[in-house]
C-alpha positions in Angstrom: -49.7 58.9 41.2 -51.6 55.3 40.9 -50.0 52.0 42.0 -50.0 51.0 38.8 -48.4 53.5 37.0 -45.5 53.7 39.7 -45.0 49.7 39.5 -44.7 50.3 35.1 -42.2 53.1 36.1 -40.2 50.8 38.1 -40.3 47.9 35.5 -39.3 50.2 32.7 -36.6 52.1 35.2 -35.1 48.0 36.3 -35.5 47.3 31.9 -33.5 50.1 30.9 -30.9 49.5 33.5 -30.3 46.1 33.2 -31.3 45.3 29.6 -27.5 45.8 28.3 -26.1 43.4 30.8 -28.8 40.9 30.4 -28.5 40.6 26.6 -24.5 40.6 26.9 -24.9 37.5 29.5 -27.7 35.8 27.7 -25.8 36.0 24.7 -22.5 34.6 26.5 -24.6 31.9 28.1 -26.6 30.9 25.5 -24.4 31.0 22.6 -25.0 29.3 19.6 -23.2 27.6 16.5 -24.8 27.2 13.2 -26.1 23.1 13.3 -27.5 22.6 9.7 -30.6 25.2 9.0 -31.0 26.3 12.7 -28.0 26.7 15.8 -27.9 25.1 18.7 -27.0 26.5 22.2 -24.1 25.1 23.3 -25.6 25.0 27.1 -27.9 23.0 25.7 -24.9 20.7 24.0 -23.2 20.6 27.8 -26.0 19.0 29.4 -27.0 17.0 27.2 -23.7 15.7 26.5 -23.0 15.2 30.2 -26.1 12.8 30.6 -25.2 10.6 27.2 -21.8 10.2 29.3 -23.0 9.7 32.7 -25.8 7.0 31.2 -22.4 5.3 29.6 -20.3 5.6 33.2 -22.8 4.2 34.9 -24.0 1.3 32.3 -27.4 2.8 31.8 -28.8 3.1 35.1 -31.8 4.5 34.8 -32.8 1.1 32.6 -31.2 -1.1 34.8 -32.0 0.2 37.8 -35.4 1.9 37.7 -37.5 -0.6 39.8 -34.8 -0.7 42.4 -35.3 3.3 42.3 -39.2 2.5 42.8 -38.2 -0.1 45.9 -36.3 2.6 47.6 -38.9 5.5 47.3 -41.6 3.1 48.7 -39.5 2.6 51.7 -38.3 -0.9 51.2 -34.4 -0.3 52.3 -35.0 2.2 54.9 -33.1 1.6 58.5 -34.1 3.6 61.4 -31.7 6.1 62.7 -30.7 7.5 59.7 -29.3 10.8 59.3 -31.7 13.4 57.8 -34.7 15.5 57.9 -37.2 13.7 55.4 -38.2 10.1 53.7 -37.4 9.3 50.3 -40.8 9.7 48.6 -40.7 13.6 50.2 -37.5 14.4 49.1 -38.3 13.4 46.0 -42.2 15.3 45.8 -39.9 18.3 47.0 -37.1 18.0 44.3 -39.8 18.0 41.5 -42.3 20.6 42.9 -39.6 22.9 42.2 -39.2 21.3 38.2 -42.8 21.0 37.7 -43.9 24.0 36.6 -45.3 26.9 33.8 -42.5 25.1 31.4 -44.8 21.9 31.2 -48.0 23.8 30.4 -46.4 26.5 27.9 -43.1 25.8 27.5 -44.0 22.0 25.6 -46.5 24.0 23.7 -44.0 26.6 22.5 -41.5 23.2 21.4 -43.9 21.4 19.5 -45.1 24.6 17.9 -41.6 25.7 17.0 -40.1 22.0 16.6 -43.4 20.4 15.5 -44.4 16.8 17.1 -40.9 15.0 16.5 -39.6 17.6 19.3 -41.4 15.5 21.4 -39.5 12.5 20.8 -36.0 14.4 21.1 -37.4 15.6 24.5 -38.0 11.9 26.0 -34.6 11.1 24.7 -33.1 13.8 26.7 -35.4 13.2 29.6 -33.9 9.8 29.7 -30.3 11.2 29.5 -30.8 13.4 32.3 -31.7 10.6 34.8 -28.2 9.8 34.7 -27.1 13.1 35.7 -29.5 13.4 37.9 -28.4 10.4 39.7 -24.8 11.7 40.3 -25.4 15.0 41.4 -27.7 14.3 44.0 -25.3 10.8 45.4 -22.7 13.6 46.1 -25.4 16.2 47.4 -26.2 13.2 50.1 -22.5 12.4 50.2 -21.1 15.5 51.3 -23.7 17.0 53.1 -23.9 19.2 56.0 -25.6 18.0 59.4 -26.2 20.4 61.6 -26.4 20.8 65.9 -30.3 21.5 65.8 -30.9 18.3 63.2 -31.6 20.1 59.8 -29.2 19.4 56.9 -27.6 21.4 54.3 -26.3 19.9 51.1 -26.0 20.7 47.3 -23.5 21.9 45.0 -21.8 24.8 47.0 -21.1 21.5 49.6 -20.0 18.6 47.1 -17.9 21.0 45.3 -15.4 22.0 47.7 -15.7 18.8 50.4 -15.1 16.3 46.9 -12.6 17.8 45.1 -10.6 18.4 48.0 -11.2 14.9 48.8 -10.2 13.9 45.3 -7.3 16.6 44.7 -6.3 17.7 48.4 -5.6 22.0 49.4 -5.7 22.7 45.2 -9.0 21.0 45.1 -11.0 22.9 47.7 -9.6 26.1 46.7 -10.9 25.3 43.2 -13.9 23.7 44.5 -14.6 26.5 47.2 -14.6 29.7 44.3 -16.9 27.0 42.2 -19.3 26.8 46.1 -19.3 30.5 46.1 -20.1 31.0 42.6 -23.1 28.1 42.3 -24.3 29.9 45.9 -24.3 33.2 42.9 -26.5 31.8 40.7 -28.9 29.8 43.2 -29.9 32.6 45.1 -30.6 35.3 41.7 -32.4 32.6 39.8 -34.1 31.3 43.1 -35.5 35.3 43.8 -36.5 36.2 40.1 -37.4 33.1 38.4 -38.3 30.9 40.9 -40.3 33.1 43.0 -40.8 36.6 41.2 -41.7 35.0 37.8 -44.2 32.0 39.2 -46.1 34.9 41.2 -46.4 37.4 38.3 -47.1 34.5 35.8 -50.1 33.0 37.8 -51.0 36.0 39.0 -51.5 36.6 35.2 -53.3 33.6 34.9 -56.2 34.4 37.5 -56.7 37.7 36.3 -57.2 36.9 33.4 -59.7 34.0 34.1 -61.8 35.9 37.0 -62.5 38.8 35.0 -60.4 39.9 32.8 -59.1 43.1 32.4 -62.0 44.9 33.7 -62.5 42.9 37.0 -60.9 43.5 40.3 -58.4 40.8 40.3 -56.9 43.0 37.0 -57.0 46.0 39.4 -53.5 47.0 41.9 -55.9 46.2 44.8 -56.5 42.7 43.2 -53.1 42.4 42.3 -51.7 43.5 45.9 -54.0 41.3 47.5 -53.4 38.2 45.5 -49.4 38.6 46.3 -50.1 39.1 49.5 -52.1 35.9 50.1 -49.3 34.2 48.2 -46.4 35.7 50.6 -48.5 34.5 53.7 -48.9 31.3 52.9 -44.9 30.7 51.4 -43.8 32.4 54.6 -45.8 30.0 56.7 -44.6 27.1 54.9 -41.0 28.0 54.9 -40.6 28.9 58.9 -41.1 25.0 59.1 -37.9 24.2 56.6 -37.4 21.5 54.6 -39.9 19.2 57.0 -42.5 21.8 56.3 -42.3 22.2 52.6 -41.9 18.4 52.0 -44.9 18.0 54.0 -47.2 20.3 51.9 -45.3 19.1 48.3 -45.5 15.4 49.1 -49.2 16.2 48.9 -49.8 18.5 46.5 -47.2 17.2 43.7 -49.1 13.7 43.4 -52.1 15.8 43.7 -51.6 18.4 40.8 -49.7 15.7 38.7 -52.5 13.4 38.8 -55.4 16.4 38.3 -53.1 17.1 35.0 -52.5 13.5 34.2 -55.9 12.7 34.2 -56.8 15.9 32.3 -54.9 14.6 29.3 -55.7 11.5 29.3 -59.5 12.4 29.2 -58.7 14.4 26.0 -57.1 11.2 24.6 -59.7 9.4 25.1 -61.9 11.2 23.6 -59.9 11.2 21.0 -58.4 7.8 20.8 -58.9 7.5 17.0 -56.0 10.4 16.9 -53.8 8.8 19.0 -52.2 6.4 16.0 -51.3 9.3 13.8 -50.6 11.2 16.7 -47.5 9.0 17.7 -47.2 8.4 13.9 -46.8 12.0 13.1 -44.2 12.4 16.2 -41.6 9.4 15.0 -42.0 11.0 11.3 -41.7 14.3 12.5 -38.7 13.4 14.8 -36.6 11.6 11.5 -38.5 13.6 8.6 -39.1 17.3 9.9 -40.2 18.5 6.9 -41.9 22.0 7.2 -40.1 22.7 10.5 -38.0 25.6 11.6 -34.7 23.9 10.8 -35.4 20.2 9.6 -34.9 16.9 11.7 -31.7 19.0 13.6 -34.4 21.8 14.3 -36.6 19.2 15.8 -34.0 17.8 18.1 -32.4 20.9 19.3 -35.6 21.6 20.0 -36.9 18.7 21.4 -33.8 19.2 23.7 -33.4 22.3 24.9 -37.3 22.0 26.3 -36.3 18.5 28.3 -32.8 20.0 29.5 -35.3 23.6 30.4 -37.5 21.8 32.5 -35.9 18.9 34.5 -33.0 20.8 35.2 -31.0 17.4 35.6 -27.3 18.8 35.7 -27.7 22.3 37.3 -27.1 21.3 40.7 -30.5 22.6 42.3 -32.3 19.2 42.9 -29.1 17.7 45.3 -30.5 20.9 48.0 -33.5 19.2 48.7 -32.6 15.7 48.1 -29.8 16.0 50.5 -32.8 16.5 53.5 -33.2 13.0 52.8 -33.1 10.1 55.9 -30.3 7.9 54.6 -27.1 6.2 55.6 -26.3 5.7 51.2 -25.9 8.3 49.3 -26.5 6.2 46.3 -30.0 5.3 47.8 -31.2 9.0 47.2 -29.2 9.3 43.7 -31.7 6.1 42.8 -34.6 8.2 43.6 -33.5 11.7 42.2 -33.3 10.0 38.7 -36.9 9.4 39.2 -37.2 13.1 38.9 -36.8 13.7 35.2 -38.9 10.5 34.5 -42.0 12.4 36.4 -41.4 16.0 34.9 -40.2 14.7 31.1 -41.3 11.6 30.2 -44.3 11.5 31.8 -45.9 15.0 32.1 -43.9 16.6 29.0 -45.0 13.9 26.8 -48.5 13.8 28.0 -49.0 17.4 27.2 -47.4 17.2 23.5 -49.4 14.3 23.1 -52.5 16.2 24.3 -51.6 19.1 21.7 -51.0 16.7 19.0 -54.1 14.8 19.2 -56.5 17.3 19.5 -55.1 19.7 17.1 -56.4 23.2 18.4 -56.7 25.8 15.7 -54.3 28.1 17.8 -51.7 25.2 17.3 -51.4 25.3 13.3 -52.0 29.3 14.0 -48.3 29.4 15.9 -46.7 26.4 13.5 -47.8 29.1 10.7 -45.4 31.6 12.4 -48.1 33.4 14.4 -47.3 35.0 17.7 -50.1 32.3 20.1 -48.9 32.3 23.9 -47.6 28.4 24.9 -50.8 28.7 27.4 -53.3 29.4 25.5 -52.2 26.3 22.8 -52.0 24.2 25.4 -55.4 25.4 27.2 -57.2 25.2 24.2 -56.3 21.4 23.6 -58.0 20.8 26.4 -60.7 23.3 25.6 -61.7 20.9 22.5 -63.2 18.3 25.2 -63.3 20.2 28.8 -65.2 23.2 28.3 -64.6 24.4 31.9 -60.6 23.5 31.8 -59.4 27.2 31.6 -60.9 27.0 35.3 -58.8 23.7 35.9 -55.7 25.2 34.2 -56.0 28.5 36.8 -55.6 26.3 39.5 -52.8 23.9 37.8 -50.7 27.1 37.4 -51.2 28.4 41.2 -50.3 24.5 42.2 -47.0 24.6 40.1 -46.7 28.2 40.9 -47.0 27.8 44.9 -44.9 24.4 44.9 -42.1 25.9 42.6 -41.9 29.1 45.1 -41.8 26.8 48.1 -38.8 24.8 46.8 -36.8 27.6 45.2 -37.1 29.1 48.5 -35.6 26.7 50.4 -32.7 26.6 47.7 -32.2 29.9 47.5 -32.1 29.9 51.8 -29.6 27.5 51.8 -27.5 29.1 49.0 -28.1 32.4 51.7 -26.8 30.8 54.6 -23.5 29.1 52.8 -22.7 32.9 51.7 -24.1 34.9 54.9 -24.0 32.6 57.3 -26.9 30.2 58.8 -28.0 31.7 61.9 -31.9 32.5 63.2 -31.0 36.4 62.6 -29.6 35.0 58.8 -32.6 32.6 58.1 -35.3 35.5 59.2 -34.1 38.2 57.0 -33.8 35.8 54.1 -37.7 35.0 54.6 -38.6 38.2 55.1 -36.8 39.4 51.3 -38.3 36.4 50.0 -42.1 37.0 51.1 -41.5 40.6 49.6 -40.4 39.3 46.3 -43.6 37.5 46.3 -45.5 40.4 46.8 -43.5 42.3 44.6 -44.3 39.6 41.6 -47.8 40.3 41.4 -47.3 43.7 40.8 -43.8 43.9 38.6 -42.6 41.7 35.7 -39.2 42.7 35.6 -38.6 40.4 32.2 -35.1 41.6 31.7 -34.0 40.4 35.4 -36.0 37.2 34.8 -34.1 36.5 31.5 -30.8 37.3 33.7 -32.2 34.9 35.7 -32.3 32.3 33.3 -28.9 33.1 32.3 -27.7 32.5 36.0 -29.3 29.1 36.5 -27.7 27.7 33.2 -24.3 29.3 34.2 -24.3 27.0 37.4 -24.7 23.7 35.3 -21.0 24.9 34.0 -20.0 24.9 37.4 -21.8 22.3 39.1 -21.0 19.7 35.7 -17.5 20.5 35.8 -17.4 18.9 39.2 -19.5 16.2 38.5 -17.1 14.7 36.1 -14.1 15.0 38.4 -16.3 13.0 41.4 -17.8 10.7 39.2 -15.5 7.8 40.7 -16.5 8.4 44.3 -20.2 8.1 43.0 -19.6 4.7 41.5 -17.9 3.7 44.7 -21.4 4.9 46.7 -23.2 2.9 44.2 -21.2 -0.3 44.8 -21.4 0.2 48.2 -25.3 0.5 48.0 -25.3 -2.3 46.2 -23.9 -4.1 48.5 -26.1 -3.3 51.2 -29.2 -4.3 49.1 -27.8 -8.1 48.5 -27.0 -8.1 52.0 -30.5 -7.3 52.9 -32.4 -9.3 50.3 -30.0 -12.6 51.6 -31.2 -12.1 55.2 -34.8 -11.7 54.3 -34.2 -14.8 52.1 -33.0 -16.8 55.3 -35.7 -15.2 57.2 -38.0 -16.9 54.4 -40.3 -14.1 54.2 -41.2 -13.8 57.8 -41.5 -10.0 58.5 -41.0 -10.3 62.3 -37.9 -12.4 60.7 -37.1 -9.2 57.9 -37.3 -6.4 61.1 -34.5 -8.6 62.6 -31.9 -8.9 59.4 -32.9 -4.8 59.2 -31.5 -4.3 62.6 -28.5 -6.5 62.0 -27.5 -4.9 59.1 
């Protein structure tokens, strides 16, 4: 019996097992009410919800506060001797390499094909909302973390969630906080296995085979497929037996790297087509206010728009605060600054750009899907770029395998530190953990397992009901961080002010304060 057809045994064996339990959750999880012509997911309503509340708590921070945010990730307010494990600018490259992903590339394709452009105006907007929530789930991830003997750091929701709320609410508190730890811990580690390591591997994977190739070259064959997922699994494993230092190192590198490759990608497309780029942003306000012609009208549009920002920045869900809480800081607040930077990068900026990119140039594959056609998000998206860059299904190949790589580094230091809060941290712990998450590496380039992945997906949006909850009962102890922070930065600005700019004077306020 081949490789090949032992691994399609398996995935339909794993399908037929799991497929009743994965439709019953997804359709607990993601249940809908009817909203005008189309429904809307109310998971989508909870997070969404949460950062329109959180931007009114906090006087809309991410507006008020964004070039303070900016200050902080270029190192402006840093004192030495603070507690952590990384700087501001890699906890922050970490946090997003693990957003930054296939759902930028296909996933805004898929939106503005189903939502047409004005989805890409409802998907700033919620961008913009989640930088608020953003903000106060990592301040309590850097509040409440956990320092350890050896100097590494633990932190995230399955800490914040019992340590605050039995801060907040004493013994009733942590119990209710500690089955809300234990559950979040759940849902880290099964998302973190299948869709953020299984699914990037067998998704860019896909993505090589099919541009060295195709399905009659080696790369399409087991041997390719065995050898690419073992290449993959090397190189995570090596990453990961350095922690959190290690990973940040390699993402603080490669995030501004791929970024900026994809960045200047689109923007070469817009350029060339900078005649489009009026009607382009005309037909997105229109379309956002005047959806005619799309699946469910100017509600479809927003729902839309939504559910694709809420998707990829995962502001709310309580992943982010894990690698933000590595962070060398002596104010929580200081990190909750930066971390609302996060759905700036992923939303605002890269979202947009590649609805923008779609828009303008138009690809016949795009009006193919708005027509109801079944056209992969990919392909839209890699032949809007097609239209000017020949050679850009090359680029795109190695886009996906830089958001593929960066998003299974992350997830796997989540999904360790969700292991060690349920097993236990210890060398013997950690190892084994490594050594199941190499496989599953492995094991992605070979299996799709789709019905395990959309249980996945299930899992990861089940934990911003958990992780949310808790967010509004410490929101108080979050504004007091922020004050506090506050604080600290008039202080500091006062003593460089006396020290009239002298930076020999500056080093001297820093060590006073």
């Amino acid at each position: 019996m081949s490789l090949e057809s032992v691994t399609t045994s398996i995935d339909d064996a794993v399908s037929d097992f799991f497929e009743p339990v994965a439709t019953k959750v997804s359709e607990i999880v993601f249940y809908a009410v009817p909203v005008g012509d189309t429904e809307l997911p109310l998971i989508v309503a909870w997070l969404v919800v949460a950062g329109l509340i959180f931007t009114g708590w906090f006087g809309l921070i991410q507006v008020r506060k964004f070039k303070l945010a900016i200050d902080v990730v270029r190192g402006k307010y840093d004192e030495k001797g603070s507690p952590g494990e990384v700087n501001h600018f890699q906890a922050l490259t970490a946090a997003v390499s693990g957003t930054v992903g296939l759902g930028n590339i296909a996933g805004v394709a898929v939106a503005v094909s189903i939502g047409g452009p004005g989805a890409t105006f409802w998907m700033i907007l919620c961008g913009l909302l989640g930088m608020a929530s953003k903000f106060v789930e990592v301040t309590l991830g850097v509040k409440y973390r956990e320092e350890h003997e050896d100097g590494t750091v633990s932190g995230g929701p399955m800490h914040y969630l019992p340590k605050g709320l039995a801060e907040r609410f004493g013994s009733g508190g942590a119990k209710f906080g500690k089955v809300l730890a234990v559950l979040a811990s759940i849902m880290i580690l099964f998302f973190g296995l299948f869709g953020g390591n299984l699914f990037q591997t067998n998704q860019s994977y896909a993505q090589v085979a099919s541009t060295f190739g195709g399905e009659d070259g080696f790369m399409a064959s087991s041997a390719g497929a065995v050898l690419f997922g073992l290449v993959v699994a090397a190189l995570v494993g090596l990453v990961l037996l350095g922690g959190i230092r290690s990973i940040a190192s390699v993402t603080s590198k490669l995030v501004p790297a791929m970024a900026g490759m994809y960045i200047v990608a689109c923007l070469a497309v817009i350029l060339v087509n900078v005649s489009a780029v009026p009607d382009a942003f005309q037909g997105i306000i229109k379309g956002a206010f005047e959806a005619d012609g799309v699946a469910g009208g100017v509600i479809g549009a927003l729902i839309v728009g939504f559910q694709r920002a809420a998707f990829s920045n995962e502001a709310g869900l309580g992943s982010a605060p894990i690698a933000h809480s590595a962070v060398k800081t002596k104010h929580p607040a200081s990190e909750g600054l930066v971390a609302l930077l996060e759905p700036f990068i992923d939303t605002v900026v890269i979202c947009t750009m590649t609805a923008l990119t779609i828009a303008i140039a138009n690809p016949a594959s795009w009006a193919e899907a708005r027509a109801g056609e079944d056209v992969g998000g990919v392909t839209i998206t890699s032949d809007a770029f097609e239209t000017v860059l020949p050679w850009f299904p090359n680029l795109l190949t190695v886009a996906v395998l830089l958001f593929a790589f960066s998003t299974i580094l992350t997830w796997g230091y989540y999904g360790l530190k969700a292991w060690t809060y349920l097993f236990g941290k210890s060398q013997t712990s950690e190892i084994i953990f490594k050594a199941i998450w190499s496989l599953f590496v492995v094991a992605g380039s070979l299996l799709s397992l789709d019905t395990l992945i959309s249980l996945a997906d299930s899992a990861l949006f089940l934990l911003s009901v958990f992780n949310i909850i808790g967010l509004y009962l410490l929101a108080p102890i979050v504004k007091r961080e922020l004050n506090s922070f506050l604080d600290f930065v008039r202080s500091r600005e006062t003593q460089a002010a006396v020290g009239s700019g002298d930076p020999e004077d500056e080093r001297e306020s820093a060590k006073v304060v």
